[in-house]
C-alpha positions as CSV (number, residue, x, y, z in Angstrom):
1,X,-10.2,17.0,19.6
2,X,-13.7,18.8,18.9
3,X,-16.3,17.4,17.8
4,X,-16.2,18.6,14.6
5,X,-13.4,17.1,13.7
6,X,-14.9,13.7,14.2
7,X,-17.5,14.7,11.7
8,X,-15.2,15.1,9.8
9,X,-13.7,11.8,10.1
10,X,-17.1,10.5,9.2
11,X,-17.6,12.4,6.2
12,X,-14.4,10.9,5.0
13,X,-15.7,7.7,6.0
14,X,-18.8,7.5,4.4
15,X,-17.2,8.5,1.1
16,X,-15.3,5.4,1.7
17,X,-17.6,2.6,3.0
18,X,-20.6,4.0,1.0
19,X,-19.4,5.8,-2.8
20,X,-16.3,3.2,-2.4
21,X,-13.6,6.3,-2.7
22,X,-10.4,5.2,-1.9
23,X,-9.1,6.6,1.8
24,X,-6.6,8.8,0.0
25,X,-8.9,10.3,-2.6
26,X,-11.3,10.9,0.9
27,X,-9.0,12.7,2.8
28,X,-7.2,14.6,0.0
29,X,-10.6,16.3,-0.3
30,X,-10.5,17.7,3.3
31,X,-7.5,17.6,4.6
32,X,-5.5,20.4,2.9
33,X,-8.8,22.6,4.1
34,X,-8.1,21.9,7.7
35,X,-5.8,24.7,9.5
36,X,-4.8,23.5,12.4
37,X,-2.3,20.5,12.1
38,X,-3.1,18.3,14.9
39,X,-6.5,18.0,13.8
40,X,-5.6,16.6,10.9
41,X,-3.1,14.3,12.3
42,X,-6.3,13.0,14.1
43,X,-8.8,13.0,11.7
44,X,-6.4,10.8,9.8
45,X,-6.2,8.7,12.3
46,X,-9.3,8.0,13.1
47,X,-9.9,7.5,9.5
48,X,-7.4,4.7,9.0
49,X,-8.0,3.0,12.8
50,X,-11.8,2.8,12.1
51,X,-10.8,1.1,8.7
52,X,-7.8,-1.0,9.5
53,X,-10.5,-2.7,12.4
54,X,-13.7,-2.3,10.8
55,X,-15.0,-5.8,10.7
56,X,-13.8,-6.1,14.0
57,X,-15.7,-2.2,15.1
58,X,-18.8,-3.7,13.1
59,X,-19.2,-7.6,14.8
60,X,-19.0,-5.6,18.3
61,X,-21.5,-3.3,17.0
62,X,-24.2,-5.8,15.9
63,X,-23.9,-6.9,19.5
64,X,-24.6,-4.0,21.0
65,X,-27.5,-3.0,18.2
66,X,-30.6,-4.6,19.8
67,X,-31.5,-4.0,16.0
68,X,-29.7,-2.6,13.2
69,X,-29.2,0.8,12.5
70,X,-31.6,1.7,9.1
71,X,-29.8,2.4,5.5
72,X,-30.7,6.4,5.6
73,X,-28.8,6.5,9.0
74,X,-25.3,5.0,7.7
75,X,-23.4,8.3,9.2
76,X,-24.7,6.9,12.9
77,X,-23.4,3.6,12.4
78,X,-20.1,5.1,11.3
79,X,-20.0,7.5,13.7
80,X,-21.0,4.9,16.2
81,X,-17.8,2.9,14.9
82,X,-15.6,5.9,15.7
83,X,-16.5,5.7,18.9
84,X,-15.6,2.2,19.5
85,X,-12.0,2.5,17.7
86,X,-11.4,5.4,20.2
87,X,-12.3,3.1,22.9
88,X,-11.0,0.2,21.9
89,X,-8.2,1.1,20.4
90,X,-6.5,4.9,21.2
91,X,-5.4,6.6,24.2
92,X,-8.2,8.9,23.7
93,X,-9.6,9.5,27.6
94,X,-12.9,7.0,27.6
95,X,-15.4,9.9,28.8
96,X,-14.0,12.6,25.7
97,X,-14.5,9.3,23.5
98,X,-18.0,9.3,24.7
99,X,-18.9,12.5,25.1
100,X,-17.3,14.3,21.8
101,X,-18.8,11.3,19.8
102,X,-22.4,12.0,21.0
103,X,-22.0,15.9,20.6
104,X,-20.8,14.9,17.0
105,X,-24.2,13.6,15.7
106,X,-26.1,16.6,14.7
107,X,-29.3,17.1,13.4
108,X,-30.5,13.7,14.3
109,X,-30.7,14.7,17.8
110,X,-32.5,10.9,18.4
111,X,-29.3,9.5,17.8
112,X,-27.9,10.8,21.1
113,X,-29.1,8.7,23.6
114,X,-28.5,5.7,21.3
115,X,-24.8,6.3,21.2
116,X,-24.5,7.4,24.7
117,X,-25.9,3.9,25.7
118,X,-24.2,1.5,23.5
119,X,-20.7,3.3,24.0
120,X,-20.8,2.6,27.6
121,X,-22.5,-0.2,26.9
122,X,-19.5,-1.4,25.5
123,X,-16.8,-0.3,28.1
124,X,-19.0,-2.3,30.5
125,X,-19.1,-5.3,28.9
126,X,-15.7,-5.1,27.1
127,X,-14.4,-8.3,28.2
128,X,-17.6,-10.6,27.0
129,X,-17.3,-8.6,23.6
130,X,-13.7,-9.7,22.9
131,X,-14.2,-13.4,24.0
132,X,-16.9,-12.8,21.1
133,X,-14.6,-11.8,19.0
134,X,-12.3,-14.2,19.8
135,X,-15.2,-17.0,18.4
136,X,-15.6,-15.0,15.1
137,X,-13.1,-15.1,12.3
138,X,-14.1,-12.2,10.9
139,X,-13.9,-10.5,13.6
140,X,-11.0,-11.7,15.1
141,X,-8.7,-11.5,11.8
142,X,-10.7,-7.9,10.8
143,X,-10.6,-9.3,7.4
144,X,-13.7,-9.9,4.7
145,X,-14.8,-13.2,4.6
146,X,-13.4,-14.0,1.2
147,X,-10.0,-12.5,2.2
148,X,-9.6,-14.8,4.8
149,X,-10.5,-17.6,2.9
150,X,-7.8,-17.0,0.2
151,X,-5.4,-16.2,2.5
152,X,-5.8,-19.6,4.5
153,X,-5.8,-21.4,1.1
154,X,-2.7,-20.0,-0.4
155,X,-1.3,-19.4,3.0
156,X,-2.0,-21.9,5.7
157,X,1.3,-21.5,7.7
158,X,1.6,-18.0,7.5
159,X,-1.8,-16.5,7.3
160,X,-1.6,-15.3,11.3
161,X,1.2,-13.4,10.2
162,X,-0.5,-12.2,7.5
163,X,-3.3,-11.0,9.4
164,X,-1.3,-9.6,12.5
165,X,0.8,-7.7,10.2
166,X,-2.0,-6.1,8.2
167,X,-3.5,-5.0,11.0
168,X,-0.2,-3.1,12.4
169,X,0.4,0.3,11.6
170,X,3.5,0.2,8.8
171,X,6.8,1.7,8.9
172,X,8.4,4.5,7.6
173,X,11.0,3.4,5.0
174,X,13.2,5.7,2.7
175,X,16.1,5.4,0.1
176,X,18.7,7.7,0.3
177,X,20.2,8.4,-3.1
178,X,23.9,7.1,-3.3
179,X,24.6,9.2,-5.9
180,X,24.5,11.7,-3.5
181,X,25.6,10.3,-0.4
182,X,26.0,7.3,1.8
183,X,24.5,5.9,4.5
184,X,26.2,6.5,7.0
185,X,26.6,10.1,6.9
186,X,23.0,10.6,6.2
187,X,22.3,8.6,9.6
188,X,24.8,11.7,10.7
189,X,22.5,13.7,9.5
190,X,19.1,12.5,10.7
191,X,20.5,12.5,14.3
192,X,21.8,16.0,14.2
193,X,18.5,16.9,13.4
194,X,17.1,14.8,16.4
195,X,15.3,12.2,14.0
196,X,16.4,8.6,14.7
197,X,16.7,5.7,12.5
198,X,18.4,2.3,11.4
199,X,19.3,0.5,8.6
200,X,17.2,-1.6,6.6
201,X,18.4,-5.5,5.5
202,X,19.1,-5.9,1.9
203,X,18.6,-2.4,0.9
204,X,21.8,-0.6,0.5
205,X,20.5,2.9,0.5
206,X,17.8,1.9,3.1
207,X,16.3,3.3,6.5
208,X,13.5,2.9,8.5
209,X,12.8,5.7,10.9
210,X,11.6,5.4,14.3
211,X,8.9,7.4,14.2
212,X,7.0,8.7,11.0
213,X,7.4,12.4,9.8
214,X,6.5,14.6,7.8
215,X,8.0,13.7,4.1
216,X,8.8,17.4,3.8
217,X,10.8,17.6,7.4
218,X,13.0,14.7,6.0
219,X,16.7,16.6,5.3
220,X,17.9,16.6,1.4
221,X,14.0,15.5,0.1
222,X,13.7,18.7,-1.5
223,X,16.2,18.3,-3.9
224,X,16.5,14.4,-4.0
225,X,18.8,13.0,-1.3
226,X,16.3,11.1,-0.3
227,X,12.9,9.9,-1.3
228,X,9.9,7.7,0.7
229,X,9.8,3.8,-0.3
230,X,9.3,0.4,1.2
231,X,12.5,-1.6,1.3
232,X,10.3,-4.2,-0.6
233,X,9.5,-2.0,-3.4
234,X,13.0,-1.0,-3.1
235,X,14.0,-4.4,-4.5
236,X,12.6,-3.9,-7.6
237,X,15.4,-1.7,-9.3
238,X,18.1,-3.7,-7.4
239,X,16.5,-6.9,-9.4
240,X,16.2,-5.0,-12.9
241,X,20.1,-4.5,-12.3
242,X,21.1,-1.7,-15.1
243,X,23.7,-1.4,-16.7
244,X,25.5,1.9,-18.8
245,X,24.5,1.5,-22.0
246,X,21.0,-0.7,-21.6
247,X,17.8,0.5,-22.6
248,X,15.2,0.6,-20.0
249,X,11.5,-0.2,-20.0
250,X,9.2,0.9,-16.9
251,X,5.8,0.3,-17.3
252,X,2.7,1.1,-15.3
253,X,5.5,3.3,-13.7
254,X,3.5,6.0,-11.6
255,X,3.9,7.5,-9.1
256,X,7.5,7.0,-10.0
257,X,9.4,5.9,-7.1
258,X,10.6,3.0,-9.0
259,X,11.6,5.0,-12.1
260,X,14.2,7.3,-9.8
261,X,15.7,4.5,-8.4
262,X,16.7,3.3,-11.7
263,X,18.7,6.3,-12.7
264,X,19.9,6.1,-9.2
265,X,21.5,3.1,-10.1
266,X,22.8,3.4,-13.3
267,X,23.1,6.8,-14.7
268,X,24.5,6.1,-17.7
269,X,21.5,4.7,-19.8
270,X,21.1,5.1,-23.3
271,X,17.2,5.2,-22.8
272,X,14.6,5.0,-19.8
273,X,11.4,5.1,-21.0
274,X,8.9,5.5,-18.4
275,X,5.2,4.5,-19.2
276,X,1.6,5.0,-17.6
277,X,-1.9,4.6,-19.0
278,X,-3.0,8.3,-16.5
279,X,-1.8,10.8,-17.8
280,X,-2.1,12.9,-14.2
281,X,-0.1,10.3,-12.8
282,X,3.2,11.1,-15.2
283,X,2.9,14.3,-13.3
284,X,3.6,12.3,-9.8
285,X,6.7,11.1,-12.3
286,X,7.9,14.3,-13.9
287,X,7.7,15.5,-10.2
288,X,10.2,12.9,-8.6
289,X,12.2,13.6,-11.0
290,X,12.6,17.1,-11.2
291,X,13.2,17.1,-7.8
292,X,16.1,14.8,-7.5
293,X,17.5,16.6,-11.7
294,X,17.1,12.8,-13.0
295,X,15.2,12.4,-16.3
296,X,13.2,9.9,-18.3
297,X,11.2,9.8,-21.2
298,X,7.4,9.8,-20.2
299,X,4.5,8.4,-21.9
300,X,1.0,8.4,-21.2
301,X,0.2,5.0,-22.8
302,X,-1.5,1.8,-23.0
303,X,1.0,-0.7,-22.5
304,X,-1.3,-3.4,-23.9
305,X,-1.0,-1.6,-27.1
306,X,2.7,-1.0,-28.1
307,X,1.5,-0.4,-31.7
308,X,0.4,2.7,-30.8
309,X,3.7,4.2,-28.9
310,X,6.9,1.7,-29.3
311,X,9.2,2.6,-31.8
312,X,10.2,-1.3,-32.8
313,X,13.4,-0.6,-30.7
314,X,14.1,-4.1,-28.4
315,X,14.5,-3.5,-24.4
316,X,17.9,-4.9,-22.6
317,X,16.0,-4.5,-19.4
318,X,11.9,-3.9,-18.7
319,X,10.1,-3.8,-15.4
320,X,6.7,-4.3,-15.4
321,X,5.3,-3.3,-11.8
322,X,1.6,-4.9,-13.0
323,X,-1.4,-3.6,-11.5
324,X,-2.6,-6.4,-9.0
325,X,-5.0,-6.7,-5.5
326,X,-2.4,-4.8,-3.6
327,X,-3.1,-7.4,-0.8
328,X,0.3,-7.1,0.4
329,X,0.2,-3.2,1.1
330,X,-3.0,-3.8,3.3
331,X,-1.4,-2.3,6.2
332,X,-0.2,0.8,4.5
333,X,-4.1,1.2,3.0
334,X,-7.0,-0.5,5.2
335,X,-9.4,0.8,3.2
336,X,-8.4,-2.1,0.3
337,X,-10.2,-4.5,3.2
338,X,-13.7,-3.0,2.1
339,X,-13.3,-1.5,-1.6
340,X,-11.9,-5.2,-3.0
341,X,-14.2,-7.8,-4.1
342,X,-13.4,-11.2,-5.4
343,X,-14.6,-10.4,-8.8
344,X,-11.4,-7.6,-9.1
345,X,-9.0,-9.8,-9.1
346,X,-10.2,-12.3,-11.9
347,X,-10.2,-8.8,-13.9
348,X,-6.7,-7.8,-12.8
349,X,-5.0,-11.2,-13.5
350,X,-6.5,-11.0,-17.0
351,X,-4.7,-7.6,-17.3
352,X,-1.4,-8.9,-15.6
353,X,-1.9,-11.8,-18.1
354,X,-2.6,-9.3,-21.3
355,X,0.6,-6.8,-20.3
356,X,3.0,-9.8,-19.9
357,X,2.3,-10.7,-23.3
358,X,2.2,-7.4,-24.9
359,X,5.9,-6.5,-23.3
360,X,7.6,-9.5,-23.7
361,X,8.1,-9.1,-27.3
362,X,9.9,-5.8,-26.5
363,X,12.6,-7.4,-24.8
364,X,16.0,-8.4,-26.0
365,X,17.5,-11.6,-26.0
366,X,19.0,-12.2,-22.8
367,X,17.7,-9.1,-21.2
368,X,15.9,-9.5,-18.2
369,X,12.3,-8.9,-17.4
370,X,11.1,-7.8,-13.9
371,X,7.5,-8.7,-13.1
372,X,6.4,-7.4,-9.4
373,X,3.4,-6.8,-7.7
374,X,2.2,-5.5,-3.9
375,X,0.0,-8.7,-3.6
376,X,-0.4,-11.9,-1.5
377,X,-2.0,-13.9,-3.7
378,X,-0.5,-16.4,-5.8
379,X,-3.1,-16.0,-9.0
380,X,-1.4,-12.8,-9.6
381,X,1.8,-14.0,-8.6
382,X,3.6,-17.5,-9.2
383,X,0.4,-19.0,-10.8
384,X,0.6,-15.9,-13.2
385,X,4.4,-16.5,-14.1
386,X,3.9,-20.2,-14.2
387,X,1.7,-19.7,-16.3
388,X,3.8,-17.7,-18.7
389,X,6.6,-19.7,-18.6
390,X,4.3,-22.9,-19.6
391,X,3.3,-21.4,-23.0
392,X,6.8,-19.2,-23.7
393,X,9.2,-21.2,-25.1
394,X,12.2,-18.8,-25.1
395,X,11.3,-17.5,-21.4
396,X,13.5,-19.0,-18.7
397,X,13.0,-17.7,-14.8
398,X,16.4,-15.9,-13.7
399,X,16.8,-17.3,-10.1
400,X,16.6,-15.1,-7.1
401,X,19.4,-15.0,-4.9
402,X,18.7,-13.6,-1.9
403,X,17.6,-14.4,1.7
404,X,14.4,-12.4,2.0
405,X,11.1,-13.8,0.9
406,X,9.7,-17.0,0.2
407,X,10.2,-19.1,-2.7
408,X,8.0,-21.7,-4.1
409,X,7.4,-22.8,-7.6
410,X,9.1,-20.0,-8.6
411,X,9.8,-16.4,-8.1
412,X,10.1,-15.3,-4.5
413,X,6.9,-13.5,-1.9
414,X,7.6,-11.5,0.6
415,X,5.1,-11.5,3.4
416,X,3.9,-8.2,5.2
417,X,6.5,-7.4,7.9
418,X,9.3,-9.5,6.8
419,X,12.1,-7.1,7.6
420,X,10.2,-4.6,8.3
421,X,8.7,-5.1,4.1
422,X,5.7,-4.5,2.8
423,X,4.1,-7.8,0.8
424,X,5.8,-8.5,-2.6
425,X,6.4,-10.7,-5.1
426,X,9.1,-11.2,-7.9
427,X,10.4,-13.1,-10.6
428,X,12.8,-12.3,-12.7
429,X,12.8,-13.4,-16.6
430,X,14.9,-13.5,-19.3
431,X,14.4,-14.1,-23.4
432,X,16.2,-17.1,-24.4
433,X,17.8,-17.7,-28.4
């Protein structure tokens, strides 16, 4: 690839380690602008490499700095951290690593040499560097400091799991609407269209494919056959279990996956009220379900305010997908490692804390609550519904039975890469008399 494209990949970059942009916001803004399609297959990949292994690019830098690079010149020191990944990490031949990484600097023609040196610095002294980063946790986990701290204390047993799984690239999950077909015959279908897959445990309607692809390539995603999802966040509608007849609550619903599976489930609702404080992400919701003819009621609304949007009307079924760390999608977005800071999730849990109580009075008696998040941690998680349960009388957990996840003191987590999942966790509630 040209240089230019690795410039490109540190623009992006930048936007993220310095303005703290989120990966996708970065490359939405140059991506679509790029013609030719395997140079954005790349610069995406360089993007999320140099980020999924950052703090592990950055220890083997500081070793190879005799001193560090100055504040004005953060594009070197990313750009020098391309380099490395390519090494390191790609099948990208060592002297086009070297030699397109140099040619990318530009104007600061001083910077030349500099890279030059340490880059082959580092394929010559590649074995000392990794016993180096062997003897660094940081490094070696290519986790923040506080990350790995948390994940040790909540986590002992499984935190190298947790860390080798983060680190991996994800799978490509889907949910085939059985509405429209089964399982089987779509697996028909994939392989007469040379695209191979299998079945994913406890998810019905699930697939993982082999290999990623484009979303738009995937037969029957045009008009709803299908649709892109994580067999873990998969669970979530399977847990809500509707029924014809209940009236159904999804808050913080964007971008909607969750919402489509509901009426994939159970058609025959009286009402499915789907809910989101953005109103530009309902659009990502109207979308889904346009495309598969499904429909929901949409608000753009506070859900810590019902005053100003519920209608008094109880819930037989609510699913509250609560805004959290997203710890346990990690893999799936590297870029959480350097945008999240300790201080966001005391803030979060105090939202997760404030929506819990601000839904709960919408549900029925013995209707069932789902509360989910994407994280690992268990503040957010089963400290969160312990918490609930300690000071609501008429709340009672709903066990979980099934055989993925972990359970604890209550609900159940699911760990990054357990069958092939994303991390989750559950619990399911209901409203006693």
């Amino acid at each position: 690839m040209s240089k230019n494209s690795r410039r490109l990949a540190t623009q992006i970059l930048l936007w993220v380690v310095v303005d703290k942009k989120s990966l996708t916001t970065a490359l939405d803004a140059i991506l679509p602008d790029i013609p030719n399609k395997k140079d954005r297959a790349f610069i995406q990949a360089m993007c999320f490499g140099t980020l999924r292994w950052y703090f592990r690019l950055d220890f083997i830098l500081s070793k190879l700095l005799k001193s560090p690079l100055k504040p004005k010149d953060k594009d070197i020191h990313i750009l020098a951290l391309l380099g490395l990944f390519q090494l390191g990490f790609t099948r990208v031949k060592p002297h086009a690593a070297v030699n397109e990484t140099v040619a990318a600097v530009g104007k600061k023609t001083w910077a030349k040499p500099l890279l030059n040196g340490l880059l082959r610095h580092y394929q010559r002294e590649l074995k000392n560097l990794n016993n180096c980063v062997e003897k660094d946790q940081i490094a070696k986990t290519a986790h923040p400091a506080w990350l790995v701290s948390k994940i040790i204390e909540d986590w002992p047993d499984q935190s190298e799991q947790i860390f080798t799984e983060n680190n991996r690239q994800p799978p490509m999950a889907i949910r085939i609407n059985q509405s429209h077909l089964n399982r089987e015959t779509y697996l028909e279908r994939l392989k007469s269209d040379g695209i191979e897959a299998i079945p994913l445990e406890f998810c019905a309607g699930g697939l993982c494919l082999n290999s990623p692809i484009d979303i738009e390539a995937l037969p029957g995603f045009a008009d709803g056959t299908v649709s892109v999802q994580d067999s873990a966040a998969q669970q979530a509608a399977i847990l809500l279990d509707p029924k014809p007849g209940n009236r159904v609550l999804d808050v913080c619903a964007a971008p909607g996956g969750k919402t489509l599976h509901i009426t994939e489930l159970c058609a025959n609702l009286t009402d499915l009220i789907a809910i989101d404080i953005n109103p530009t992400r309902l659009d990502r919701i109207r979308h889904n379900l346009e495309r598969s003819g499904s429909s929901a009621k949409l608000l753009a609304a506070d859900a810590t305010d019902p005053s100003k949007w519920w209608d008094g009307r109880l819930f037989d079924r609510i699913l509250l997908d609560a805004p959290c760390s997203a710890t346990g999608v990690i893999r799936r977005h590297p870029d959480i490692k350097l945008l999240r800071r300790p201080e966001d999730i005391t803030a979060v849990i105090k939202l997760q804390q404030k929506l819990l109580e601000s839904v709960w009075p919408m549900l029925a008696h013995d209707g069932i609550l789902v509360y989910s998040t994407c994280s690992i941690l268990k503040l957010e998680n089963e400290c969160q519904i312990l918490r609930f349960l300690n000071t609501h009388n008429d709340a009672k957990e709903l066990p979980i039975e099934t055989l993925w996840g972990f359970t604890n003191l209550c609900g159940r987590q699911i760990f990054p890469g357990d069958s092939k999942m994303d991390g989750f966790f559950y619990a399911r509630l209901t409203k006693q008399q």
